[in-house]
C-alpha atoms as one frame of an Amber mdcrd trajectory, in Angstrom:
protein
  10.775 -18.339   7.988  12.860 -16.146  10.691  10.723 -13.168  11.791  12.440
 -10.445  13.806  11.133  -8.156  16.281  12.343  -4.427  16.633  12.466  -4.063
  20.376  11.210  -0.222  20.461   7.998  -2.499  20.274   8.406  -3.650  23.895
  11.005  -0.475  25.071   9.383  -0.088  28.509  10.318  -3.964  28.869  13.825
  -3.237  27.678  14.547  -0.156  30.126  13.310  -2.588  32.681  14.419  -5.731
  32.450  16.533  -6.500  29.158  16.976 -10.153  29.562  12.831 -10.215  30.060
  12.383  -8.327  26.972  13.949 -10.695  24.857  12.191 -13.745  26.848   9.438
 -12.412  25.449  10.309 -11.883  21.606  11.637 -15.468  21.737   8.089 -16.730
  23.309   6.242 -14.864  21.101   7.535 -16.595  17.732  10.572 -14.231  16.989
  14.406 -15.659  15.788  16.150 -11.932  15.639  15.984  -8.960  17.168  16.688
  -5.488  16.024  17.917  -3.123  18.704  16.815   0.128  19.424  19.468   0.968
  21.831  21.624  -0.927  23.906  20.464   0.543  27.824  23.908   0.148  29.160
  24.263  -3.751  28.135  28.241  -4.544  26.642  27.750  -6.544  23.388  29.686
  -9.419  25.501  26.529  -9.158  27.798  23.562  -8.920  24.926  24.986 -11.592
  23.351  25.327 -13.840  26.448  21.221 -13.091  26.973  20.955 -13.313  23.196
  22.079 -17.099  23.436  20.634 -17.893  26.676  16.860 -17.196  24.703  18.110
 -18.665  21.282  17.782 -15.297  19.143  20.244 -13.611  17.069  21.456 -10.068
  16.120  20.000  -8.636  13.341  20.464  -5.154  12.792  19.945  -1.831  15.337
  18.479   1.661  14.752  20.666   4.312  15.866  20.144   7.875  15.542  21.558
  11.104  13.694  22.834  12.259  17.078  24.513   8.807  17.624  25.993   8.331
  14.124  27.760  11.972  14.945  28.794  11.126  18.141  29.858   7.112  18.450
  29.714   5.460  14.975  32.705   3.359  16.073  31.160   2.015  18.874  28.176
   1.458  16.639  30.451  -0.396  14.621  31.944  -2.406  17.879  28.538  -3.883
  18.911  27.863  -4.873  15.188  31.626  -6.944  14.446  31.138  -8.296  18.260
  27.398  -9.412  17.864  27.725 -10.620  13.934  25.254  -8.129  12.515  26.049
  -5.895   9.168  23.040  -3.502   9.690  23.201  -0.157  11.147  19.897   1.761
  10.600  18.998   5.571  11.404  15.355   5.407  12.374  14.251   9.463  11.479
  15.974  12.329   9.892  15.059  16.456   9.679  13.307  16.381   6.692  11.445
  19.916   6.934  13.504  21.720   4.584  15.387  20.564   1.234  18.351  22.032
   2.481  17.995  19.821   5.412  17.053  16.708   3.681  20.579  16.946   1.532
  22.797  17.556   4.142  21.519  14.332   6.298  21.900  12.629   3.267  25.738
  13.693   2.483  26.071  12.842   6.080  24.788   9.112   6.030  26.949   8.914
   2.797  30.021   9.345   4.697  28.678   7.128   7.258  28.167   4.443   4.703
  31.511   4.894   3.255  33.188   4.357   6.293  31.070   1.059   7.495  31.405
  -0.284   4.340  35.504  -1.217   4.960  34.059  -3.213   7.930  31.137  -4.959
   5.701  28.516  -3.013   6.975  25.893  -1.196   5.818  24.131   1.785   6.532
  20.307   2.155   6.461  17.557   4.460   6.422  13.925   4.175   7.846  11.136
   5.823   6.828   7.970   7.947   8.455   5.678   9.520   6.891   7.563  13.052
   7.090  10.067  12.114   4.133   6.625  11.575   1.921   6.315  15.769   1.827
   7.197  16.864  -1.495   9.902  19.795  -2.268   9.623  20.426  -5.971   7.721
  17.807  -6.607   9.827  15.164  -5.172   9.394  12.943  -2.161  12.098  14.072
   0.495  12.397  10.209   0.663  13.393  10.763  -3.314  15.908  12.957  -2.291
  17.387  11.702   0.378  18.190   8.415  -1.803  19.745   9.909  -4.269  22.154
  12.097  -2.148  23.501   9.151  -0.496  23.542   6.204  -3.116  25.420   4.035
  -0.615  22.766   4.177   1.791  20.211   1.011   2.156  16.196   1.841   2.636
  14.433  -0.021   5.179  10.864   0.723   4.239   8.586   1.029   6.937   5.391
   0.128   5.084   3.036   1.434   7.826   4.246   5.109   7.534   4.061   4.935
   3.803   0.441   3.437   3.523   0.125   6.581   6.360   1.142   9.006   4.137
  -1.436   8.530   1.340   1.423   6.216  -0.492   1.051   2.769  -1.691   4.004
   1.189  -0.588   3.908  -1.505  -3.250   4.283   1.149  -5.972   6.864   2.849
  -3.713   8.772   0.524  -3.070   8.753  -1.762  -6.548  11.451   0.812  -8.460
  13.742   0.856  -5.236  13.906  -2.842  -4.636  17.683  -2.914  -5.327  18.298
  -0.606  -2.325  15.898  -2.184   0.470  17.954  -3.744   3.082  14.994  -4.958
   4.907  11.525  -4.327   5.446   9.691  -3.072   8.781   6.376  -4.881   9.270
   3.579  -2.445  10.699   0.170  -2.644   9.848  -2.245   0.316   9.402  -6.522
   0.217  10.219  -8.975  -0.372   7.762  -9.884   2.361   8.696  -8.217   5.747
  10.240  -4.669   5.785  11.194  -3.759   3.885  14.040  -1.308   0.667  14.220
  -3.224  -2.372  14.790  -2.110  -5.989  15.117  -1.153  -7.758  11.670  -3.874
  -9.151  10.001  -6.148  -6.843  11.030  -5.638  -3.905   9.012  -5.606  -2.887
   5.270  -1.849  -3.615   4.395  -0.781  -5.776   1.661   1.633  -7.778   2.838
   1.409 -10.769   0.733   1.681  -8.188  -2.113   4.840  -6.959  -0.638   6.420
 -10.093   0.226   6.200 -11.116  -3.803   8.606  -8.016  -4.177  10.491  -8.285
  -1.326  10.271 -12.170  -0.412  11.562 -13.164   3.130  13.780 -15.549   1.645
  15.999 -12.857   0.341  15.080  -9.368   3.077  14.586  -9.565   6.670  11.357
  -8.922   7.590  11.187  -7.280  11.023   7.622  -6.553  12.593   7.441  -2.898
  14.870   4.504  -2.410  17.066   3.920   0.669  18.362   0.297   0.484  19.879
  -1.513  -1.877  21.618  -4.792  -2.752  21.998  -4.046  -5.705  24.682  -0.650
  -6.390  26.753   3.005  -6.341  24.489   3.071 -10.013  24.656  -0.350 -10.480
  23.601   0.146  -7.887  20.827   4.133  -8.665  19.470   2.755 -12.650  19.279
  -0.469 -11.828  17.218   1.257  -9.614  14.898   3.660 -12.126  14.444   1.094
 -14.579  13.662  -0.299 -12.281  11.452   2.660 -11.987   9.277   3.225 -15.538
   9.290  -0.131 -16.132   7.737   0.253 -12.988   5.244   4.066 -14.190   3.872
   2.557 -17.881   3.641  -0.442 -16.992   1.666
């Protein structure tokens, strides 16, 4: 089963030493990698450290800013590294106005990537689970750009008061992948896999790793990033082989 690792999870690692970084994704139990950011690296040179620790390419988060601004080179590192997953991580979603025109604007991203065989993505917080007329501005940004892909990030709807099995059942057509993130029992704070209230079992029966990436994000720690990246990974090991 091929776990990936988004590498926001160990960014001070990345900004640091890159080569490192991935040393320690491939130690902790990881096959792929999804970048957030590239820190200067050529895609001749991330693929040269991506070898030299036996991971692959699997997708990268880039923003609205960077989408605007260098979508072709976005598209360069993705032909040159092999991946067909281009993913915008957040979104203004605090008016509806807003939420449409990011929409219409990942739409024409989508359309262009698409002549190259690759896709574009969305990712979810909690902020697109505010309702504008009684739809979730997750809702509406779907259906203003129907050739975008959703990565649900199932910590940030479990956040929001949603249940992302319910969520994310009627949508499973469009999920591209799924971001692995576990919530507390209790409260709101991002604890290690395993540990927390998520059902990822559940979600795995709709979305089985055999057919979506399943990439694991950890944003807080409670012990070093090794330490943490490895036990979440163990954790959804366990969870997608129950």
């Amino acid at each position: 089963m091929e776990i990936s690792l988004q590498l926001w999870s160990v960014k001070e690692e990345v900004e640091e030493n890159f080569d490192y970084a991935l040393e320690l994704a491939a130690k902790a139990g990881y096959q792929a990698v999804e970048f957030a950011g590239y820190h200067g690296k050529s895609p001749e040179q991330l693929k040269e450290l991506l070898e030299k620790h036996q991971l692959k390419a699997l997708s990268t988060h880039a923003g609205m800013d960077r989408l605007k601004t260098a979508l072709d080179e976005e598209i360069e590192y993705a032909t040159r590294l092999g991946y067909r997953m281009i993913v915008c991580p957040w979104s203004d979603c605090k008016t509806e106005e807003a939420i449409v025109e990011n929409a219409q604007f990942l739409e024409s991203c989508a359309r262009k990537t698409v002549k190259e065989n690759i896709i574009i993505g969305y990712h979810n917080h909690d902020q697109e689970f505010a309702k504008f007329g009684g739809k979730y501005a997750m809702d509406i940004l779907l259906e203003n750009m129907p050739s975008v892909k959703f990565e649900p990030d199932v910590f940030w709807i479990a956040y929001a008061g949603v249940d992302p099995i319910s969520y994310i059942r009627p949508l499973e057509s469009r999920v591209c992948a799924v971001h692995a993130k576990e919530l507390a029992k209790e409260g709101k704070e991002n604890v290690y896999i395993g540990e927390g209230r998520i059902d990822f079992a559940g979600i795995a029966a709709l979305c089985p790793p055999s057919k979506y990436p399943w990439i694991v994000e950890q944003e807080e720690f409670s012990s070093d990033h090794f330490d943490g990246i490895a036990k979440s990974c163990r954790g959804l090991r366990k969870a997608l082989s129950a």
